[in-house]
N, C-alpha and C positions, 0 to 999 in steps of 0.2 A: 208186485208191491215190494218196494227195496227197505230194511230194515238196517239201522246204522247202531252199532253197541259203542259206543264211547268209553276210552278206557283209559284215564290216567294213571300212572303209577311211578316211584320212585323208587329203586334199590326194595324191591319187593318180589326179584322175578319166578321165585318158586309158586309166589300165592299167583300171581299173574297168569301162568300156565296153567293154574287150576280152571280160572276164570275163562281165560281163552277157549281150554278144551270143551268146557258147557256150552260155547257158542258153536266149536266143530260138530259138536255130537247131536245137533239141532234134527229135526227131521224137515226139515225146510232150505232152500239153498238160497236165496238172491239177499243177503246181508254182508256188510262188512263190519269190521272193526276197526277205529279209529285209536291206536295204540299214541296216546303224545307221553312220553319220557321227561320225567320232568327230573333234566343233569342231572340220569342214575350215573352209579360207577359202576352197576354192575353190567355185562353184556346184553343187553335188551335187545341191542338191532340184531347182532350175531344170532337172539334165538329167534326172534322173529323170522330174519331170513331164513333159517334151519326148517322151518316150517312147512314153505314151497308154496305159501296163499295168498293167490294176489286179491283177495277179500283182505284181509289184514295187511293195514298201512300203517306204515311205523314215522312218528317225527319226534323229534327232541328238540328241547328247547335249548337256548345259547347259554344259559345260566339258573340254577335254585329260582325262579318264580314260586309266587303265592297260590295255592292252589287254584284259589276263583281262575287267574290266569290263565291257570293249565288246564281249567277244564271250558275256558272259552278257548283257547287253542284246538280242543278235539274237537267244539263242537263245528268252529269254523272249517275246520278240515273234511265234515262229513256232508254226504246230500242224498241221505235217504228217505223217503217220505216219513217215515216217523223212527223216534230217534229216543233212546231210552241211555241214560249217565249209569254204568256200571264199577263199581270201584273193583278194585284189580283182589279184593277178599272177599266178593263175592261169587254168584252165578246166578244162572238163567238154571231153571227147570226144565225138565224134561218138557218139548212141548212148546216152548215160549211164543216162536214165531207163528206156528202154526196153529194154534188155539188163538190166537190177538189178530191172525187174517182173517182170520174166520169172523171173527167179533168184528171187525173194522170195516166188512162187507155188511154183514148183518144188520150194523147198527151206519149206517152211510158216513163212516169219513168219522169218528166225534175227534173233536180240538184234541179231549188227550184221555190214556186209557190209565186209572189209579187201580191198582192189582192188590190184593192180599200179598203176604209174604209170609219167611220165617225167617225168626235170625235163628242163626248158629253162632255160638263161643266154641273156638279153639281149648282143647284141653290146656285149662291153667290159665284161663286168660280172668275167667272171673272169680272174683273171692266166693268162698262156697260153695263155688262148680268147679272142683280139679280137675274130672272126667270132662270138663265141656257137656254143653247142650243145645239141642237143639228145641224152638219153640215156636207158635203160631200165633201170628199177629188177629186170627179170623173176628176176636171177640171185640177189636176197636172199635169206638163208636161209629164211624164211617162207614162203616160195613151195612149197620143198621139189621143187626143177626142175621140177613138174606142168603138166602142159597142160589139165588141168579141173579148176574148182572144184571145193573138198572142205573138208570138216567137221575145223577142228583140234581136236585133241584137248585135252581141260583142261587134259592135266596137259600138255604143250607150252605152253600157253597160260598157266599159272602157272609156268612156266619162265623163259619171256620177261619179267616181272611181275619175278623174283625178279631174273635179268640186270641187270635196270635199279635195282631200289635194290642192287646191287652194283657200281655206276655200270658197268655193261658194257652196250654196246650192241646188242641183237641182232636187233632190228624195228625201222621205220622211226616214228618217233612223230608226225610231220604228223598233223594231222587230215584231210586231203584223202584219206588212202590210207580212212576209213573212213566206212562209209553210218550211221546208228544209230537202232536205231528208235526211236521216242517209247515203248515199252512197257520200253525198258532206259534210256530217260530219267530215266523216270517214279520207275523203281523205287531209283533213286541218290540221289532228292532226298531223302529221311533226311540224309543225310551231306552235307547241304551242296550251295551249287551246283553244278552241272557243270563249271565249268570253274574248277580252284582254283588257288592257288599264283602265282609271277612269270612260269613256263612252264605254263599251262596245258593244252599241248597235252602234254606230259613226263606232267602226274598224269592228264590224263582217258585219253590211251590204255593207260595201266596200271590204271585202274581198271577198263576196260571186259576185259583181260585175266583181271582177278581175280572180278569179278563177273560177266560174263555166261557162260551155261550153253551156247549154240550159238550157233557165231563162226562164222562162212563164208567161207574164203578164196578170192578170185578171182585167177590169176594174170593176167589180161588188165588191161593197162594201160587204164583211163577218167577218167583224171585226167591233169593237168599241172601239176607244181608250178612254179610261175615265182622267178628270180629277174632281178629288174631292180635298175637303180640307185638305185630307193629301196625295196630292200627289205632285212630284217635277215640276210637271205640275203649280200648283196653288202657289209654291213659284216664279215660273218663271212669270208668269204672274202679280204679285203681287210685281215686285222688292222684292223680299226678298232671294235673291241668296245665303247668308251664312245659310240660314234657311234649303234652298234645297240641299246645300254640307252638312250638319249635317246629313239632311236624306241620302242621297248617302252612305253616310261613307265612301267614296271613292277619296284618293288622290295618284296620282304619285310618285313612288317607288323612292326613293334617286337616283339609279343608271341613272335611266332616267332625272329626275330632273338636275342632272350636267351634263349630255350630252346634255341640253339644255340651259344651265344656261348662258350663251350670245345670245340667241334667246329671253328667257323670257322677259316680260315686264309686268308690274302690268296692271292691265283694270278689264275686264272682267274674272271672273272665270272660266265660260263655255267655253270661247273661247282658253284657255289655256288649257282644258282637251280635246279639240279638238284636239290641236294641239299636245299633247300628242299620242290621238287614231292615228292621221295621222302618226306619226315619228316611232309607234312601226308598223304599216302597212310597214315602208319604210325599216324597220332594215330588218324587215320576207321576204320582196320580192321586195326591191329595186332594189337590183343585176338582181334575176334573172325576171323581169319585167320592168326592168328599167325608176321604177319609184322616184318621186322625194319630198318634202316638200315646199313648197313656203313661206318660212321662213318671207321674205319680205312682203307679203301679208296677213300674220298672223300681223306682228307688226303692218302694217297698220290700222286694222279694234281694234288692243285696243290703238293706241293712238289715233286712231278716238272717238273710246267710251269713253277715258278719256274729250277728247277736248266737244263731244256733250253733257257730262254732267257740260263741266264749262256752256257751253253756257243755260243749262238748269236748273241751279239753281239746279243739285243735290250735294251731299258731298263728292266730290272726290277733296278735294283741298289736302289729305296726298297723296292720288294716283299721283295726280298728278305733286308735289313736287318728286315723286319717279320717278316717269318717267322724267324729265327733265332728272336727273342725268344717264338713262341709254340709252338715245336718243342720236343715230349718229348722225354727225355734219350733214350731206346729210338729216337726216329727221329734222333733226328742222329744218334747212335752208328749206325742202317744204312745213309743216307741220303746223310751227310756224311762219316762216316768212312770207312765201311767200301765203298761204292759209289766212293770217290775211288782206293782202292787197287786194287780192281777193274777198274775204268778203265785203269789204269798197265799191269797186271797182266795183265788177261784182257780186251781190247777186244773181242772177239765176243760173249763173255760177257757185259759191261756194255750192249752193243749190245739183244743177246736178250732180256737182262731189261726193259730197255728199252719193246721192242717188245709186250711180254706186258705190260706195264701198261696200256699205253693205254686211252683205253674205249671204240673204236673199231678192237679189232686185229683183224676178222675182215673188216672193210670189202670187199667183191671190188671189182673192175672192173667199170664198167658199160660195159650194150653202147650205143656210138654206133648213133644213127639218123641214118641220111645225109639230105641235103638242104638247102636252104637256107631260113630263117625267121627273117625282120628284126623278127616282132612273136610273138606270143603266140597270135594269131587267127590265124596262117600254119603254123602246128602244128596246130590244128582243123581246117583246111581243106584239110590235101593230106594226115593221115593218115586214113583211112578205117580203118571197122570191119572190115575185110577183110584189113587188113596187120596190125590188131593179133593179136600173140600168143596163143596157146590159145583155146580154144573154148565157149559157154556153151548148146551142143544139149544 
């Protein structure tokens, strides 16, 4: 069984290397890496070749492409029966290949394997974590507290699906949390490439929710998602959202833009490329799934974002000068009027309501893992398959 790591990356090539070497240090051999360059300046093919592996394939693109691009570039360049999207600040776990063949025999073939994980912050990258940390995803609702993999059930699985074009958040959408095999690749190319929309990672793991028939969830963490200081990770956490669309390089095609161009509302960047990924999810298999956008629920949560940042001293007063003007009479009247008395009136109340909008209100606490880890590759190297979580006997 051939295993394909996909690895886009740009002018990142020290975290790159880190990445790489957690796929050398595998105890398994029949994988490659799909390295696509998306026009670094920095020597990427020089290290690459320096390496001496002909598992590791190296392409570059002719010009800055949008990431979705660059990462249908890897995936078209790979052909290995299952096939896992690595960002170049992450790794693989001690373990990775060899624990998911195991499970891939055991459990015959499923469409695609969703893994526990952890992230890691680079020292400095998050406010109030200067040291950096590392933390565990185990306690997501997804997991459902199990200590053995187990078969979700569809209709859970078309629950999750629906969560997400009701902009509710209820599974983790990285691509790293998921294995997939070339047989549920295969069968989505109808509908276009794999990886669609401005977040690509938003439509393909709801696609894979909707389409595939046995999903297998592992609660053991074998991934690591990284964020470093050049990753869109650390613009997000950092308010600095036009910083992380520069890195992206990735905006909504004209034709979709006017197909939505009476839904649009200024706010939040992200939350509009969501609602992007959800609407091109609904064009490809509305009809025949009949499913839907929650249009209203989208404006909701960015004239919430406009309105939390009046109330929070940040500079959305041009935003929000835009948005009056494209605010239905129904939502100012609940929004602006009637949420303002509210406020006055009933602050718990306005609070609560608040909080139930969000589209992230179920978010837990993760669990800290202790220890100390200055790189990315000091997370692969002192946790062992032995410490991780639940079991794959």
């Amino acid at each position: 069984m051939k295993f394909s790591v996909l690895l886009p990356t740009r002018n990142r090539l020290e975290l790159l290397s880190h990445a790489i070497e957690t796929v050398r240090r595998q105890d398994y051999g029949n994988w490659e890496i799909i390295v696509s360059d998306n026009f670094s300046e920095e020597d990427v093919a020089g290290y690459i070749k320096s390496l001496g592996d002909i598992r590791i394939k190296y392409f570059r693109t002719g010009r800055f492409v949008p990431v979705t691009d660059n990462w249908n570039n890897a995936i078209d360049k790979s052909d290995g029966d299952y096939v896992i999207m690595l960002g170049d600040d992450d790794c693989l776990m001690q373990g990775y290949f060899s624990t998911l063949s195991s499970l891939i025999k055991k459990y015959d073939a499923p469409d695609f394997i969703y893994t526990s994980a952890f992230l890691y912050a680079y020292p400095g990258v998050m406010p109030g974590v200067p040291d950096g940390c590392l933390a565990s995803y185990d306690t997501r609702k997804i997991f459902q507290f199990a200590q053995e993999p187990f078969w979700l059930e569809k209709s859970k699985a078309l629950e999750f699906a629906n969560d997400s074009l009701n902009f509710r958040v209820t599974f983790d959408y990285n691509m790293q949390f998921s294995l997939v095999s070339r047989a549920l690749i295969e069968k989505l190319k109808p509908y276009g490439p794999f990886y669609q929309s401005p977040y690509p990672d938003y439509y393909a793991s709801n696609v894979m929710m909707l389409k595939a028939e046995r999903i297998l969830v592992v609660p053991q963490p074998l991934v690591t998602i990284g964020i470093s200081p050049k990753s869109f990770g650390y613009y997000y956490f950092n308010d600095a959202e036009n910083h992380g669309n520069e890195f992206l390089n990735n905006l909504p095609d004209k034709e979709m833009v006017n197909r939505l161009k009476e839904v649009i509302l200024p706010g939040v960047t992200m939350n509009t490329s969501w609602l992007v990924a959800m609407e091109t999810l609904a064009v490809n298999f509305g009809i025949e799934l009949d499913i839907r956008v929650n249009y209203d629920r989208y404006r909701l949560i960015q004239i919430l974002a406009i309105y939390d940042g009046l109330h929070t001293g940040s500079n959305v007063g041009k935003a929000y000068q835009q948005l009056r003007k494209k605010m239905r009479f129904n939502e100012w009247l609940r929004y602006t009027f009637m949420l303002s008395i509210i406020k006055r009136m009933a602050p718990e109340r306005y609070k609560t309501f608040l909080e139930e909008s969000r589209s992230h209100p179920d978010t837990p606490i993760m669990q800290k893992v202790e220890g100390s880890f200055l790189t990315i590759l000091d997370v692969f190297e002192q946790i062992s398959p032995e410490s991780l979580t639940g079991s794959t006997d």
